[in-house]
C-alpha positions as a Markdown table, in Angstrom:
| # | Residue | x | y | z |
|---|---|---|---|---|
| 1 | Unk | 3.5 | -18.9 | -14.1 |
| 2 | Unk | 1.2 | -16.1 | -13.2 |
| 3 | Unk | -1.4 | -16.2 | -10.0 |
| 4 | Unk | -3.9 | -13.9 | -9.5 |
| 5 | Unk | -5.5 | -13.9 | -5.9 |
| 6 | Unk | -9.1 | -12.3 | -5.5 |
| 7 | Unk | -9.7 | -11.4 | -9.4 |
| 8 | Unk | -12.9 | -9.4 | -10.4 |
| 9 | Unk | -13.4 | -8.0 | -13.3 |
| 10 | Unk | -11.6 | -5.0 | -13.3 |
| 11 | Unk | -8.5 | -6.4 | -11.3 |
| 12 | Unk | -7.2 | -8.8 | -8.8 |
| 13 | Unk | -5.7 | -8.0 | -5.5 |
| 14 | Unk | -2.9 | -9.6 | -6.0 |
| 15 | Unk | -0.7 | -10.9 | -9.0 |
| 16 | Unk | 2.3 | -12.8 | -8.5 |
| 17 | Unk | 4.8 | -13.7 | -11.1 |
| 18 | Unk | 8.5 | -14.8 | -10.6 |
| 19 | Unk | 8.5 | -14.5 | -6.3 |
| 20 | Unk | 7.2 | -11.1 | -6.7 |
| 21 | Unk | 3.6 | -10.2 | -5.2 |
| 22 | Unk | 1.8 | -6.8 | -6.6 |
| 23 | Unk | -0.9 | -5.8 | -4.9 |
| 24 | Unk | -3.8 | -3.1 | -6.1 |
| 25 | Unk | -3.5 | 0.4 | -4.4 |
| 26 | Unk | -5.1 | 0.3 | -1.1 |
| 27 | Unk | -7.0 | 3.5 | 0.6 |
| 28 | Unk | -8.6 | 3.0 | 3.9 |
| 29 | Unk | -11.6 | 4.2 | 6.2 |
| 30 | Unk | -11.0 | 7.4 | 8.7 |
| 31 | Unk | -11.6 | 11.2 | 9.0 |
| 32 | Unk | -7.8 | 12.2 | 8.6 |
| 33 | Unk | -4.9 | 11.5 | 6.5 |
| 34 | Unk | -3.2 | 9.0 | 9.7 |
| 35 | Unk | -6.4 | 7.2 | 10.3 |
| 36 | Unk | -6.4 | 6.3 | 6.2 |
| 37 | Unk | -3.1 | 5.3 | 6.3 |
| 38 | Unk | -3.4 | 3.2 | 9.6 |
| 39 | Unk | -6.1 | 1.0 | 7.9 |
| 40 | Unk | -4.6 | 1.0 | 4.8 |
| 41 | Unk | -1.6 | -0.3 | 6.0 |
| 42 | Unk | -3.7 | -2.8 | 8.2 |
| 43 | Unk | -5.3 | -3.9 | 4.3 |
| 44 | Unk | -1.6 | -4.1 | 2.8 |
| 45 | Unk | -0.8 | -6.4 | 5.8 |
| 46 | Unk | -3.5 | -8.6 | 5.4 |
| 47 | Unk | -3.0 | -9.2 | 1.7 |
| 48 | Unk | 1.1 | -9.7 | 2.4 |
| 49 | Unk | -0.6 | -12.6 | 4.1 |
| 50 | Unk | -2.0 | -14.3 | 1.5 |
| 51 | Unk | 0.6 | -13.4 | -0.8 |
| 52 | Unk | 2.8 | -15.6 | 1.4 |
| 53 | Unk | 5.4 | -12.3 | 2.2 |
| 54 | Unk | 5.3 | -9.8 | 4.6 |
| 55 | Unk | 6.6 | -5.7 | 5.7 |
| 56 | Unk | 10.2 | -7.0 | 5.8 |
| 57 | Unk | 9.9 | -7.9 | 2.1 |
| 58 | Unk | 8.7 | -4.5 | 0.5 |
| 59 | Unk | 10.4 | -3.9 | -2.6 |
| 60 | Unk | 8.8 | -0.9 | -3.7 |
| 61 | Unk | 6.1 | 1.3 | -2.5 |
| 62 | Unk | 4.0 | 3.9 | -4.7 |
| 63 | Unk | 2.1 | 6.2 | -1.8 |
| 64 | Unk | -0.2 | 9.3 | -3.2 |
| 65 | Unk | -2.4 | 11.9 | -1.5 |
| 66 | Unk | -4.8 | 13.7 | -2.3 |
| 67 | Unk | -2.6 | 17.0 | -0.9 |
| 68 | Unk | 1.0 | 16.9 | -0.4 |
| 69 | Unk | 0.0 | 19.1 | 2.9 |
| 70 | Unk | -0.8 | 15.7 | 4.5 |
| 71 | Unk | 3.0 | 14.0 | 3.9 |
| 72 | Unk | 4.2 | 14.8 | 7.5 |
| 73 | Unk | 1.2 | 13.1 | 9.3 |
| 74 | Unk | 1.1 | 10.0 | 6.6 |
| 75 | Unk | 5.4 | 9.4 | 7.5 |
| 76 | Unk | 4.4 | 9.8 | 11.0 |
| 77 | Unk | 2.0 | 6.8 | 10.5 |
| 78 | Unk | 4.2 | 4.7 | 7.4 |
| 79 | Unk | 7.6 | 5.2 | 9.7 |
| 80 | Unk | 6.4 | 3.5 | 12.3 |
| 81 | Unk | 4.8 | 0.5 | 10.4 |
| 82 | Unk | 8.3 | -0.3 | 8.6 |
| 83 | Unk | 10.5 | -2.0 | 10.2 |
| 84 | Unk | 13.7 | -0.8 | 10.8 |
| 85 | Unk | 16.1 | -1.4 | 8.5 |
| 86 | Unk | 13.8 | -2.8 | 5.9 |
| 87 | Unk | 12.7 | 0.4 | 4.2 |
| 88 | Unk | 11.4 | 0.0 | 0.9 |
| 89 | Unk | 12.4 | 2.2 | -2.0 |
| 90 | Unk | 9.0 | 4.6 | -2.4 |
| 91 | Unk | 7.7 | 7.5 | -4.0 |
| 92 | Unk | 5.3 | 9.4 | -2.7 |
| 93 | Unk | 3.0 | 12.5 | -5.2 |
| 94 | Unk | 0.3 | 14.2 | -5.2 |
| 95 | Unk | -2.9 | 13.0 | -7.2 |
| 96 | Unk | -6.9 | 13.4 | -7.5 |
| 97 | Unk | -7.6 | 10.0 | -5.7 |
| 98 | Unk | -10.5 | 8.0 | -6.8 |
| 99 | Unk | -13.3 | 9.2 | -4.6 |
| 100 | Unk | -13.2 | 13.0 | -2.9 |
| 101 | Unk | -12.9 | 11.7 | 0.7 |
| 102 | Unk | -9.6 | 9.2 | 0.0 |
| 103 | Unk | -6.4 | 11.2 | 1.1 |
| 104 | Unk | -4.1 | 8.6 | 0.8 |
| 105 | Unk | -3.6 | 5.5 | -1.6 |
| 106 | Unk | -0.6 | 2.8 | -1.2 |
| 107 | Unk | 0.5 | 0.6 | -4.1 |
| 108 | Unk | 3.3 | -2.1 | -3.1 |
| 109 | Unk | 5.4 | -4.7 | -4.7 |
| 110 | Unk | 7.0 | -7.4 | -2.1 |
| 111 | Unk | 9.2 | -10.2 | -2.7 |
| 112 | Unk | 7.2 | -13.5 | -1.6 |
C-alpha cells in the first residue's frame, strides 16, 4: 500500500511504500548556505515526524547547491545534525536550484 502525506497537485511531501518514507527536496530560509541548511534540516526533521521515522533512520540523502564553493560550510552544518554513527549514504552536486536565492536543496529516503 502506498501513503501519501500532504499531496497537492504537483506532489506530496511524503510518500511511503514498503516501511520506506520519501520526502520532497527541502530548501530553507537564510542569507548563507549554513543558515539554508539549518532550516532545511529543521523541515526534514519535522516531516521525519510525521512519517513515523527519524535522523537515525536515513537511508539515503541527495544534497545539491547551487555552487559546489558552498560544500565545506553545508558539512559543517549536515555533520553536526547526523548522528554519529548513523550516517546516511549521500550524494552531494552541483545544480541550478529552483529559485536564484536557494543554495542548498536536501532530498532523503528514511526507513519508517
Amino acid at each position: 500500500m502506498i501513503e501519501r502525506i500532504e499531496t497537492g497537485t504537483r506532489m506530496s511531501k511524503i510518500v511511503k511504500h514498503g516501511g520506506v518514507a520519501y520526502l520532497c527536496g527541502q530548501v530553507g530560509d537564510g542569507a548563507d548556505v549554513a543558515a539554508q541548511t539549518r532550516d532545511c534540516l529543521s523541515r526534514v526533521d519535522a516531516l521525519l515526524e510525521k512519517a513515523g521515522s527519524s535522523r537515525e533512520n536515513i537511508l539515503q540523502a541527495i544534497i545539491w547547491l547551487s555552487d559546489m564553493a558552498d560544500f565545506a560550510a553545508m558539512n559543517e552544518v549536515w555533520d553536526a545534525w547526523v548522528p554519529q554513527g548513523h550516517a546516511p549514504a549521500r550524494a552531494c552536486g552541483e545544480a541550478r536550484l529552483a529559485r536564484p536565492d536557494l543554495k542548498v536543496e536536501i532530498i532523503i529516503t528514511a526507513a519508517c
